[in-house]
C-alpha positions as CSV (number, residue, x, y, z in Angstrom):
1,X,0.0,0.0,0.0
2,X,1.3,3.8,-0.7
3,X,0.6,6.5,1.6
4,X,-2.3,7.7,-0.2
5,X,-4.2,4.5,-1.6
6,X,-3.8,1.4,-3.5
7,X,-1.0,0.3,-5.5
8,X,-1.2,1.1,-9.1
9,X,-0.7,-1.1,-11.8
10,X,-0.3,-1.3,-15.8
11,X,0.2,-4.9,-17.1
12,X,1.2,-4.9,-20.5
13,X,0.7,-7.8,-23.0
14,X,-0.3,-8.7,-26.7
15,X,-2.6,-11.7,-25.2
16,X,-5.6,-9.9,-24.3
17,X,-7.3,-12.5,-22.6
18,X,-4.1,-12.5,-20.4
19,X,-4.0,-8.9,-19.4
20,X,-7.7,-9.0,-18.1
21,X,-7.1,-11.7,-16.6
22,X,-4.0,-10.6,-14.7
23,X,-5.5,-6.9,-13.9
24,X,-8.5,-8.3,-12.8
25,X,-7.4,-10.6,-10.5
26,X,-4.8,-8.3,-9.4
27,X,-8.0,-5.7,-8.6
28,X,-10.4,-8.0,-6.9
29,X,-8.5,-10.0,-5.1
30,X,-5.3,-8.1,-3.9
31,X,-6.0,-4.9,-3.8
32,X,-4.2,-3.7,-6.2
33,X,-5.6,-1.2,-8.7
34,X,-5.0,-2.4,-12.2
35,X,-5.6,-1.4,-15.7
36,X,-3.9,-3.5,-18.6
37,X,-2.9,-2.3,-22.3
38,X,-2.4,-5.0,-25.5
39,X,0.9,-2.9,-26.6
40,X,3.8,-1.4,-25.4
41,X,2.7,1.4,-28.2
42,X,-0.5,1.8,-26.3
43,X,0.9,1.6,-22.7
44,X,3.4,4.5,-23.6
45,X,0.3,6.9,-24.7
46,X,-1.6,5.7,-21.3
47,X,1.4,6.4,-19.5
48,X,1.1,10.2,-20.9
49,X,-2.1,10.6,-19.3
50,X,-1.8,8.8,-16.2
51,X,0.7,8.4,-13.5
52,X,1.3,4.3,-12.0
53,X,3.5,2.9,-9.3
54,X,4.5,-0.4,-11.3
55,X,4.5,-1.9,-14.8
56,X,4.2,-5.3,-15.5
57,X,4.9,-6.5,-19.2
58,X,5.2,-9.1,-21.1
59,X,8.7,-9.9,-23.1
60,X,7.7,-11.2,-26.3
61,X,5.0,-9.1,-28.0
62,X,5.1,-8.0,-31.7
63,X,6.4,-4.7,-32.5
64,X,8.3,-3.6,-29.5
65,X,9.7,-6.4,-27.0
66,X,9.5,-5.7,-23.0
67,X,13.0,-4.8,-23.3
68,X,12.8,-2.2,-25.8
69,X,9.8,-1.5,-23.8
70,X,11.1,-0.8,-20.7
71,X,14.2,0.9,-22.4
72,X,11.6,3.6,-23.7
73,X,9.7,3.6,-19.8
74,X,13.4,4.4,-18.1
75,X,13.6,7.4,-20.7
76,X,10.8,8.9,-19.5
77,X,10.6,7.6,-16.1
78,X,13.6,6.4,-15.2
79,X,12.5,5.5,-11.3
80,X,9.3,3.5,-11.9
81,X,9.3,0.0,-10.9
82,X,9.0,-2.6,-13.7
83,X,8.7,-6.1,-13.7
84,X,9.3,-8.3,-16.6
85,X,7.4,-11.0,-17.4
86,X,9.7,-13.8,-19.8
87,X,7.8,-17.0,-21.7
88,X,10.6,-19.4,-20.8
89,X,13.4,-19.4,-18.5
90,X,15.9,-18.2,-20.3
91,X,19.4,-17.2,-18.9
92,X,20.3,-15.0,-21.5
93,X,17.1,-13.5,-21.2
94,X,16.9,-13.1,-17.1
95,X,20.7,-11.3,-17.5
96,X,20.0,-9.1,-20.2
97,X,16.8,-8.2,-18.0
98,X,19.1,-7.4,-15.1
99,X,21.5,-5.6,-16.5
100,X,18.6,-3.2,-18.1
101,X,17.3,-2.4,-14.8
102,X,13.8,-4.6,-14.2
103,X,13.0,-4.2,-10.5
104,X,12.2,-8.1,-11.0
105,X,11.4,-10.5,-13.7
106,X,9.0,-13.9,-13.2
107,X,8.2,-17.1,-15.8
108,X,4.7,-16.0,-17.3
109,X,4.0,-19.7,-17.5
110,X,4.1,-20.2,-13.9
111,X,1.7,-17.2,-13.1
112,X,-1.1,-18.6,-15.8
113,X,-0.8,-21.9,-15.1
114,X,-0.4,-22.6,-11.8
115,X,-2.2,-19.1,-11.0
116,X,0.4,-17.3,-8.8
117,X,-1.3,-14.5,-8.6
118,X,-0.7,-13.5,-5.0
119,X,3.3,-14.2,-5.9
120,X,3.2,-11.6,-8.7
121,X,1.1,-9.0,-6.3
122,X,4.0,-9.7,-3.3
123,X,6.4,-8.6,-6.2
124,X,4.1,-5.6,-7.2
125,X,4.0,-4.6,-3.6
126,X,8.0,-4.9,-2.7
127,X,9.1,-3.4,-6.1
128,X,6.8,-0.5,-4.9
129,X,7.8,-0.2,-0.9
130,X,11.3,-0.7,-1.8
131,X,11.0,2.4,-4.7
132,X,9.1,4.6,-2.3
133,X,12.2,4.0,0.3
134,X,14.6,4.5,-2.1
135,X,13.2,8.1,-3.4
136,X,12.8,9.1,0.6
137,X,16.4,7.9,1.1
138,X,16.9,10.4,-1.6
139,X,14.9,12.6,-0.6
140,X,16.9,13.0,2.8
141,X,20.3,12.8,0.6
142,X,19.2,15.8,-0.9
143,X,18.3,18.0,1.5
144,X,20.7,16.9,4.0
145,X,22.8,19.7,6.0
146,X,25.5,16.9,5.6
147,X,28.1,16.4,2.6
148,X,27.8,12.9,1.7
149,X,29.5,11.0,-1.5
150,X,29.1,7.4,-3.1
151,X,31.9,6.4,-4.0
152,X,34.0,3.2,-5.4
153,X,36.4,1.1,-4.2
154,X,38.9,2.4,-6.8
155,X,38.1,6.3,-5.3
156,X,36.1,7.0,-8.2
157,X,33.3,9.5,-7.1
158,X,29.8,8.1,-8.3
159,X,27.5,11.0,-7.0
160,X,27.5,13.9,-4.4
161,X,24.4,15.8,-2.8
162,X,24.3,19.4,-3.1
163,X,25.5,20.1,0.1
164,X,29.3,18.2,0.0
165,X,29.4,20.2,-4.1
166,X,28.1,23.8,-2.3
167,X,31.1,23.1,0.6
168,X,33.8,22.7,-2.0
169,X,32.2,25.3,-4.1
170,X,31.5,23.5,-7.1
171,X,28.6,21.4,-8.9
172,X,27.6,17.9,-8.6
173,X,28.0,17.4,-11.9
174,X,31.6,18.4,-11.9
175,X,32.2,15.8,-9.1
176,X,31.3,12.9,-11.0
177,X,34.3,11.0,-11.6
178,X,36.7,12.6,-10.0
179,X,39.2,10.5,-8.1
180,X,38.4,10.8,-3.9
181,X,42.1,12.3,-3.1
182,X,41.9,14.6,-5.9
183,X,39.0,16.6,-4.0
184,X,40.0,17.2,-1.0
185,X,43.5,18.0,0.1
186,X,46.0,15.0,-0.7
187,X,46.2,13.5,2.5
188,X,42.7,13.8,4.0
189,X,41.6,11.8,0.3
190,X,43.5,9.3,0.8
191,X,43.0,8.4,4.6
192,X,39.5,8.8,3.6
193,X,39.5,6.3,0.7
194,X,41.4,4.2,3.1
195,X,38.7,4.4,5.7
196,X,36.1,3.3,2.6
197,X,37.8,0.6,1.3
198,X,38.4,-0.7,5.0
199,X,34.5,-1.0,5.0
200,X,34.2,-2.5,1.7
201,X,36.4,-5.3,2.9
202,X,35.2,-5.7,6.5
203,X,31.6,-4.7,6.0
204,X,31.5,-2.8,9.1
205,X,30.2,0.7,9.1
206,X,33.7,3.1,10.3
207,X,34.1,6.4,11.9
208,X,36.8,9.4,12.0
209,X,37.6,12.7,12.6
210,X,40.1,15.1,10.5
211,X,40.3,18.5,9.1
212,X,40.7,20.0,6.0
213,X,40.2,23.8,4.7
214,X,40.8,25.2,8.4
215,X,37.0,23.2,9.0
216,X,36.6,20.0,11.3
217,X,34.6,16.9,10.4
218,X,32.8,13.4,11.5
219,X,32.7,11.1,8.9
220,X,31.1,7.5,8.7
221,X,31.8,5.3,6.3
222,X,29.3,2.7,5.1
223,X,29.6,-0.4,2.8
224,X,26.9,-0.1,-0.2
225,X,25.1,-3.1,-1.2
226,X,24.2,-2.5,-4.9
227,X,23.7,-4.5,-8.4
228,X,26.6,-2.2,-9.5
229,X,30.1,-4.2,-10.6
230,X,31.8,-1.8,-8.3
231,X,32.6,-2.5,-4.8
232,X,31.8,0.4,-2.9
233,X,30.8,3.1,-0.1
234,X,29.4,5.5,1.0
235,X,30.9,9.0,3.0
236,X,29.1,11.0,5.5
237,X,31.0,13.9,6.6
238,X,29.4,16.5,9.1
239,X,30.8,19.7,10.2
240,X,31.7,20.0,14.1
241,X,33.7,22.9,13.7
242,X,31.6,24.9,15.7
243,X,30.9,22.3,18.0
244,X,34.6,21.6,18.3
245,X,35.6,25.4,18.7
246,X,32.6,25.4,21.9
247,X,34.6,22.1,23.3
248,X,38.2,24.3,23.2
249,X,36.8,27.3,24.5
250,X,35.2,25.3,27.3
251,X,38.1,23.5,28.3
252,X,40.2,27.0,28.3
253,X,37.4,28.6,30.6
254,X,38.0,25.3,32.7
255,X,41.8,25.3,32.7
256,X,41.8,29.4,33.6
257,X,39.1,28.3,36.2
258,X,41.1,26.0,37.7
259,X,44.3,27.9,37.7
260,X,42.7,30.9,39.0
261,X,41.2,28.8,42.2
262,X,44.4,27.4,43.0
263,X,46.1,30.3,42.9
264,X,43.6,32.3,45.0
265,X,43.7,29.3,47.8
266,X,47.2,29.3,47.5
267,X,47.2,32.9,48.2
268,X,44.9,32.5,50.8
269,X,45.8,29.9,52.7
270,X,49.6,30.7,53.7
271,X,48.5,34.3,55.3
272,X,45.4,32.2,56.4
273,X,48.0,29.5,58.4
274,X,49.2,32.3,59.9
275,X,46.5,33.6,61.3
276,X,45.7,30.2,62.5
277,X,49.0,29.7,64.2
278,X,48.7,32.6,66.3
279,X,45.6,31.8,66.8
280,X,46.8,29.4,68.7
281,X,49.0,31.5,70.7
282,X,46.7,33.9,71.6
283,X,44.4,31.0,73.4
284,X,47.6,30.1,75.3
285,X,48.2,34.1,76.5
286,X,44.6,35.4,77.0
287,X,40.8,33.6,77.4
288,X,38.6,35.3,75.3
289,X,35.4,34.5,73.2
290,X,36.6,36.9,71.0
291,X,39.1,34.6,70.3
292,X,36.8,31.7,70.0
293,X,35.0,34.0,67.3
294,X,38.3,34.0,65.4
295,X,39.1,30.5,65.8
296,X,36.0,29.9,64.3
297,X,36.0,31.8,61.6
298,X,39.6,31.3,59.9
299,X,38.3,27.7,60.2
300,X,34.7,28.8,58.0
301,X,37.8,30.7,55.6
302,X,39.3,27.2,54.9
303,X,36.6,25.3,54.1
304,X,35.7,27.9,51.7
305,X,38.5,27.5,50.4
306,X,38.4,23.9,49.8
307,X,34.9,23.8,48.6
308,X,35.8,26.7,46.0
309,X,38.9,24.7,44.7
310,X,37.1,21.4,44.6
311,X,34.1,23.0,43.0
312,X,36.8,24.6,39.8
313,X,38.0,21.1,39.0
314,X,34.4,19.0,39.4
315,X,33.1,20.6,35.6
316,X,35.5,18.6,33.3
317,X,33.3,16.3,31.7
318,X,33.9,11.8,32.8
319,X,35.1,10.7,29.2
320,X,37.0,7.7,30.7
321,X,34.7,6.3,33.9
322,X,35.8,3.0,35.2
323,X,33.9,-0.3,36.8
324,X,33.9,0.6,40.5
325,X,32.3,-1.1,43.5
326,X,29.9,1.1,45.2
327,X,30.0,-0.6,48.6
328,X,33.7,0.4,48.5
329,X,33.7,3.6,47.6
330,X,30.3,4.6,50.3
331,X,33.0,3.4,52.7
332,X,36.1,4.9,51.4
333,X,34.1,7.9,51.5
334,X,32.9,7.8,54.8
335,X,36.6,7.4,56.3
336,X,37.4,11.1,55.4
337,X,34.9,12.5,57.0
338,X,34.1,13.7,60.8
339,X,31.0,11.4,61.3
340,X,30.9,11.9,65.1
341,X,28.3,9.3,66.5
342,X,26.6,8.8,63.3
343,X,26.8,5.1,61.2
344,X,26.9,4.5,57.9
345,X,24.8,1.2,56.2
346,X,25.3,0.2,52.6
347,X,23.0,-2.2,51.4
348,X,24.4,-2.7,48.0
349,X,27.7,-5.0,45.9
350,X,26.1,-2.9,42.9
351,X,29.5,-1.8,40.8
352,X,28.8,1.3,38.2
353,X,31.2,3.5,36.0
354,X,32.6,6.1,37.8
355,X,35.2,8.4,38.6
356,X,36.5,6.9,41.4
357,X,37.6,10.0,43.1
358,X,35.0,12.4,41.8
359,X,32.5,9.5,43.1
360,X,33.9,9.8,46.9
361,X,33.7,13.5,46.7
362,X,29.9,13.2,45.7
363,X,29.4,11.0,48.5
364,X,31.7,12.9,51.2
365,X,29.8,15.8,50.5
366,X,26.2,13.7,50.5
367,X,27.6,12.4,53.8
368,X,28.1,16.0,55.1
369,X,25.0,17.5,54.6
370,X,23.2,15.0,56.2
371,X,25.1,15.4,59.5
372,X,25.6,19.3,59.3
373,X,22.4,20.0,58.2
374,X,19.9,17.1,58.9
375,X,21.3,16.2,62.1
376,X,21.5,12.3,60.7
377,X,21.9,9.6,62.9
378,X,22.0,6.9,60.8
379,X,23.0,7.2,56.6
380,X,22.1,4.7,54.0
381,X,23.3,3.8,50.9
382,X,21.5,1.5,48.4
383,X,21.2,0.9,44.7
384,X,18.4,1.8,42.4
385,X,17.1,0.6,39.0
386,X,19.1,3.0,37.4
387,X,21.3,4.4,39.8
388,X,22.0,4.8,43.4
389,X,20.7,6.7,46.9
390,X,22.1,8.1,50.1
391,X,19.2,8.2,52.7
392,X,19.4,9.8,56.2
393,X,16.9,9.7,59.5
394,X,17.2,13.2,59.6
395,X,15.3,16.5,59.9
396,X,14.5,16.1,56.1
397,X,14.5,19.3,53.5
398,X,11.1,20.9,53.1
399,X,9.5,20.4,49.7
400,X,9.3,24.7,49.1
401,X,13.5,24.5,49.7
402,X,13.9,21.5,47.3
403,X,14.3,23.7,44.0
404,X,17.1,26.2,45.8
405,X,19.5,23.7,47.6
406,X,21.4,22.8,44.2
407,X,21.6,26.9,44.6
408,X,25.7,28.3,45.2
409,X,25.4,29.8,48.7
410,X,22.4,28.4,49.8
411,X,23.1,26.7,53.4
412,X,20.8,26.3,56.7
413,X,23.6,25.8,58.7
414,X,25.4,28.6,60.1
415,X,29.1,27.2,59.5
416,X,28.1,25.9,56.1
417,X,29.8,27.0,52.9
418,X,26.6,26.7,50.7
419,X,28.8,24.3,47.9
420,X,28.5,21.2,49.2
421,X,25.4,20.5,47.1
422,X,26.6,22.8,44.2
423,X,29.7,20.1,44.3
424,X,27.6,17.2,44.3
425,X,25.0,17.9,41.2
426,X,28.5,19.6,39.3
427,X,29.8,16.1,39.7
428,X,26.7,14.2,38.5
429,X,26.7,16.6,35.5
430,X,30.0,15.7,34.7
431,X,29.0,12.1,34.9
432,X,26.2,12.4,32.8
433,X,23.9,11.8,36.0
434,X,21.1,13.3,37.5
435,X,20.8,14.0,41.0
436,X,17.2,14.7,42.6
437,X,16.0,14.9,46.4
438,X,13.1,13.7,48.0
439,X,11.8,12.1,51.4
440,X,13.7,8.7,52.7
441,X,11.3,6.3,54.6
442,X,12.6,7.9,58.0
443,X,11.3,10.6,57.4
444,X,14.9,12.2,56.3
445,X,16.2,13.3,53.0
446,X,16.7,10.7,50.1
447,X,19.3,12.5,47.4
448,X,18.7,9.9,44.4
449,X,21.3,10.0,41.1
450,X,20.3,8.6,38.3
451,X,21.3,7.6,34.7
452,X,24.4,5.9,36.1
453,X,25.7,2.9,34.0
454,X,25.8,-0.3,36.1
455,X,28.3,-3.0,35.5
């Protein structure tokens, strides 16, 4: 069936009895609408007047064979279906009906005879589907943003789309035939014609990167199945200059990002220790709350400091995770951190792909919250379908505070940096993860991260 009705049909023969019979049949009982003409004379000035998906013709008729036939049909439309039908099975015959393009050929015998009717409508039908696939195949060719070439083993150039002719500035036309290497500069050609005929051999579709013309590309190569005495493939190349150009700038704004925080902490921290050592003088000479109050806050300055810093270097994006045990690395975690009187359960051997030390910082940090700010006595990890949790029996965070904890600065502790959080979803991010809050079953909070890749 087409997209807007039945298929249509014009079977062509000099036995009239046969061609009502045949369009009939093909009418009534497949659902397919068929007319029928007693010459190929005739079927041409029908074909004037009236558009049809498939042709179906006889080889031997008087005047003008199906061959010469269909070699008049291919003038005028060269993309309609047509499938020859031969008195006898002739070789000579079946490969000169090949080699002039027939979508299919059958033995007119065996359809009369043994009335394979439904066989001849299954061809009808699958000449058509795989013609209306192959014009929106070329349809998409066409219009695609994409350059894309067929092209032989050899590194002959078949045909081109308009958009790979409009990127080297020149026609279509004037591509055709033109040698692979000889298009693009020397050496990008010929790694890409060595990339092609890599796939005509294996059969496996292949991927790379280059540049040429101060412009970066992604090109796949795929093996072409065709009737064609060439071996051969086909080249998709897509511009990711601009994308590559956002990737450089990004990794600049992270590399100045990261120098900038270490060289602020570093600058802060020496006259920072100094105030911290005589600090500890002063609580030797003199008792004072004011002191306490100082204390207290060069103590709040460092862990600024260290959330800022850790924060800088948590954007760059996981492009190598590894298989780590989860179990392992809730515990890990939890050993660098002041837990006081609170425990830590895991109830999952789950392992995932992770950053290893990106992973213990997202948990540290989980693991801090929910003492500093949930006052947790107990913290739970666990797997989910997709993922993974850390739980606590704390206070819980309000439902109307949910959407501004991920927030820089927001904190409902008093000695709280307001990163911790910012730290964790940065890290997910980088992961490709998602990180969400809700209620645990104690009552506390339940920080859930999601889309992680389990192994």
């Amino acid at each position: 069936m087409t997209p807007t009705g039945p298929i249509r049909a014009l079977v062509v023969d000099d036995s009239e009895f046969f061609a009502e019979m045949t369009a009939s049949t093909l009418t009534e009982e497949h659902d397919i609408e068929a007319t029928y003409e007693t010459s190929a004379e005739d079927a041409l000035d029908w074909l004037e007047e009236t558009d049809v998906d498939c042709i179906v013709s006889d080889y031997e008729m008087p005047g003008m064979d199906g061959l010469t036939f269909l070699s008049r049909v291919q003038e005028r439309y060269d993309d309609l279906p047509f499938i020859l039908l031969t008195g006898r099975g002739d070789e000579e015959v079946a490969s000169e009906a090949i080699a002039s393009g027939v979508a299919d050929y059958l033995l007119k015998l065996e359809v009369v005879e043994d009335e394979q009717y439904e066989r001849l409508a299954n061809r009808i039908e699958g000449v058509v589907s795989q013609q209306q696939t192959q014009k929106k195949y070329e349809h998409l060719i066409e219009n695609s943003p994409d350059g894309i070439a067929h092209v032989t083993e050899s590194g002959q150039i078949l045909a081109v789309n308009p958009a790979l002719a409009e990127r080297l500035g020149v026609d279509s036309e004037s591509l055709v035939g033109s040698h692979l290497p000889d298009v693009f500069d020397d050496e990008v050609g010929r790694q890409r014609l060595d990339a092609g005929r890599r796939v005509v051999e294996t059969g496996e579709t292949e991927r790379t990167e280059d540049s040429y013309g101060g412009r970066h590309f992604h090109n796949i190569f795929v093996p072409v199945e065709t009737r064609s005495a060439h071996d051969s493939f086909q080249l998709i190349s897509r511009d990711i200059t601009e994308r590559r150009e956002r990737e450089e700038e990004l990794e600049r704004q992270n590399d100045r990002l990261e120098s900038f925080a270490s060289v602020v902490s570093h600058d802060l921290r020496n006259p920072l220790n100094v105030a911290q050592s005589s600090v500890e003088l002063l609580k030797d000479e003199a008792e004072s709350d004011h002191v306490d109050r100082i204390d207290r806050s060069l103590v709040r300055m460092a862990d600024i400091i260290e959330d800022v810093l850790t924060l800088a270097r948590q954007g760059e994006t996981v492009d190598s995770p590894s298989p780590v045990a989860l179990e392992t690395m809730a515990r890990d975690a939890w050993s660098y951190i002041d837990a006081g009187a609170v425990d830590l359960v895991v109830e999952t051997d789950r392992r995932i792909e992770a950053d290893a030390s990106r992973l213990k910082d997202l948990l540290g940090n989980l693991y801090r919250n929910a003492i500093e700010h949930g006052e947790a006595e107990v913290i739970t990890v666990g797997a989910l379908d997709t993922g993974f949790f850390v739980a606590d029996d704390g206070s819980g965070i309000a439902e109307t505070d949910r959407d501004d904890i991920f927030d820089a600065g927001y904190s409902t502790a008093r000695q709280g940096t307001g990163l911790g959080l910012v730290i964790v979803e940065e890290i997910a991010a980088a992961h490709g993860w998602e990180v969400a809050v809700t209620d645990s079953e104690t009552g506390g909070a339940r920080f859930e991260v999601t889309g992680v890749s389990a192994r």
